[in-house]
C-alpha positions in Angstrom: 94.7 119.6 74.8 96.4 116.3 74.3 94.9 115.6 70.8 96.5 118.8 70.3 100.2 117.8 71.4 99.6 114.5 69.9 99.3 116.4 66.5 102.1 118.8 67.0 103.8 116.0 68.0 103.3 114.4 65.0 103.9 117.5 62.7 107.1 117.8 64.2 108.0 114.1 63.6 106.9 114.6 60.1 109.1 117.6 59.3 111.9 115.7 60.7 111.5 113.0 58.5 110.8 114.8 55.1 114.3 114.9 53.6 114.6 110.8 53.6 111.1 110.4 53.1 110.9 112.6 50.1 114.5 111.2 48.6 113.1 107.5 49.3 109.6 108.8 47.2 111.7 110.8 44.1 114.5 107.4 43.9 110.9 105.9 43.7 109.4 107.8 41.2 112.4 107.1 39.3 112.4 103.8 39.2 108.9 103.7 37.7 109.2 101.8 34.7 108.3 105.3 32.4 109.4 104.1 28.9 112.0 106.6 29.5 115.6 105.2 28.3 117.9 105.0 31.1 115.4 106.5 33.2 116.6 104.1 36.0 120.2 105.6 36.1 118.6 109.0 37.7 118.2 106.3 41.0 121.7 106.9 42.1 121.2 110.3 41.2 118.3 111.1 42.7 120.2 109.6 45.7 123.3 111.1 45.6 122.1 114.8 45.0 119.4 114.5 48.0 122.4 113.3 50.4 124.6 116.1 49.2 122.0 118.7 49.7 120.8 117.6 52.7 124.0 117.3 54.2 124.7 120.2 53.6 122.5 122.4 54.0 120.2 120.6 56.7 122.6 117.7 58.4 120.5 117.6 61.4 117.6 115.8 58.7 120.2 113.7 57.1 122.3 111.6 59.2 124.6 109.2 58.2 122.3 105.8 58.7 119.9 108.2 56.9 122.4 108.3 54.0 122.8 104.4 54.2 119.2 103.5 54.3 118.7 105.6 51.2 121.8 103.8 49.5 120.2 100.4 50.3 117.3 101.3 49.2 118.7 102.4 45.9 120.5 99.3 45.7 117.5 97.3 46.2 115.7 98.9 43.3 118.5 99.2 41.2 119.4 95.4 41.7 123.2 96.4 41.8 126.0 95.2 44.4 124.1 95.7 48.2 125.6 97.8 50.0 127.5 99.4 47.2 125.7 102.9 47.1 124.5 102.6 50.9 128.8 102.9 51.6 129.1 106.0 48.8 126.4 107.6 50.1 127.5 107.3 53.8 130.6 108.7 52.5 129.2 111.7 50.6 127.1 112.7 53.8 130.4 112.7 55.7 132.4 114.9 53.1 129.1 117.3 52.5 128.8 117.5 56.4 132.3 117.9 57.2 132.7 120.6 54.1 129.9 122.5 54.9 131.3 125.5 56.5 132.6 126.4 52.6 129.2 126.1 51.4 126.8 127.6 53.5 125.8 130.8 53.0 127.5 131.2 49.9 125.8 132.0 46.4 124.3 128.9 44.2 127.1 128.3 42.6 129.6 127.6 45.2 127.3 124.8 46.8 126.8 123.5 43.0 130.4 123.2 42.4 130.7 121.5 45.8 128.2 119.3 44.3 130.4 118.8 41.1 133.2 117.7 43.5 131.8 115.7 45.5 129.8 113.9 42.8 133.1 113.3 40.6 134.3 111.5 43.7 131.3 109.7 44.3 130.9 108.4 41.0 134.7 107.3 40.2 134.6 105.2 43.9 131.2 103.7 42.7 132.9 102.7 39.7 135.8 101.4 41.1 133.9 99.4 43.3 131.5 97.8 40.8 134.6 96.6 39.0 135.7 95.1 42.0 132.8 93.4 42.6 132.6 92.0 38.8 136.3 91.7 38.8 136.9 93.1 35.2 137.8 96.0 33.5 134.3 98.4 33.0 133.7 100.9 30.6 133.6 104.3 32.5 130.9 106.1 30.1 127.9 105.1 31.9 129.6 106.3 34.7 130.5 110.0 33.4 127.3 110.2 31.4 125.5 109.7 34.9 128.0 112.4 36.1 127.1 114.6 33.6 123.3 114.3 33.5 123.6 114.9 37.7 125.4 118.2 37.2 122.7 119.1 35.3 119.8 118.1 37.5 121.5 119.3 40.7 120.1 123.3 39.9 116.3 121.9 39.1 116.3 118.8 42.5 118.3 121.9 44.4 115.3 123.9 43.9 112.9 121.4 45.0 114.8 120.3 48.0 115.0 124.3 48.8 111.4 124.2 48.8 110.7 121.0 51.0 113.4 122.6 53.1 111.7 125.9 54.2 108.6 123.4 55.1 111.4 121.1 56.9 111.9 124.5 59.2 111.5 124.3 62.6 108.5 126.7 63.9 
């Protein structure tokens, strides 16, 4: 009976930690060096479209040290500014969670253009800050190409999350 506990126990643990441990696994997996130009650039992505859904759709799973940890952690890899994504993505978690009510439940499309909101925002304040921090004038490209490419991965990593969500479900 008590191996038995212990391993719901431990099920239960592990469906609670699924969202940040399978954002931390994808930022990852993109950080592989895969020959891929720019490949490392989906990082933030990766990162900023997990915290979004999650927040969203499941804030319970992704908290706001949550949301940090995963920005440091992107950080780390990325060998940018510390801290720099760990505050956006604290930041996104608290619009997503405090927006949710106008996504939820709705069709695709209304928690994608939440998505293309919130991102726009995201990426202008991560620019900002990175010129800050270098203390020069940066070209924004890099910064709306990344936009760009995440509105277009949002549907495909939306469909994945949606899938480690229903395993994420409580019993």
């Amino acid at each position: 009976m008590t191996a038995a506990r212990n391993l719901l126990r431990f099920a239960v643990a592990l469906r609670l930690c699924l969202p940040v441990v399978a954002t931390l696994l994808l930022i990852l997996v993109a950080s592989l060096p895969l020959r891929i130009p720019n490949v490392a650039a989906l990082e933030p992505l990766v990162a900023l479209i997990s915290v979004y859904y999650w927040s969203v759709y499941r804030p319970d799973l992704m908290p706001a040290g949550a949301a940090f940890l995963i920005g440091l952690s992107v950080d780390l890899l990325s060998g940018g500014p510390l801290g720099l994504n760990a505050v956006v993505l604290v930041l996104v978690q608290w619009v997503a969670v405090s927006q949710r009510r106008a996504f939820v439940g709705k069709s695709f499309i209304v928690g994608w253009l939440g998505f293309l909101l919130v991102a726009a925002g995201a990426g202008c304040l991560n620019w900002l800050l990175v010129m800050l921090f270098h203390g020069r004038l940066i070209d924004p490209t890099p910064a709306v190409l990344g936009y760009l490419t995440g509105i277009l991965l949002y549907p495909l990593a939306a469909m994945l999350l949606w899938r480690l969500q229903q395993i994420a479900r409580p019993a």
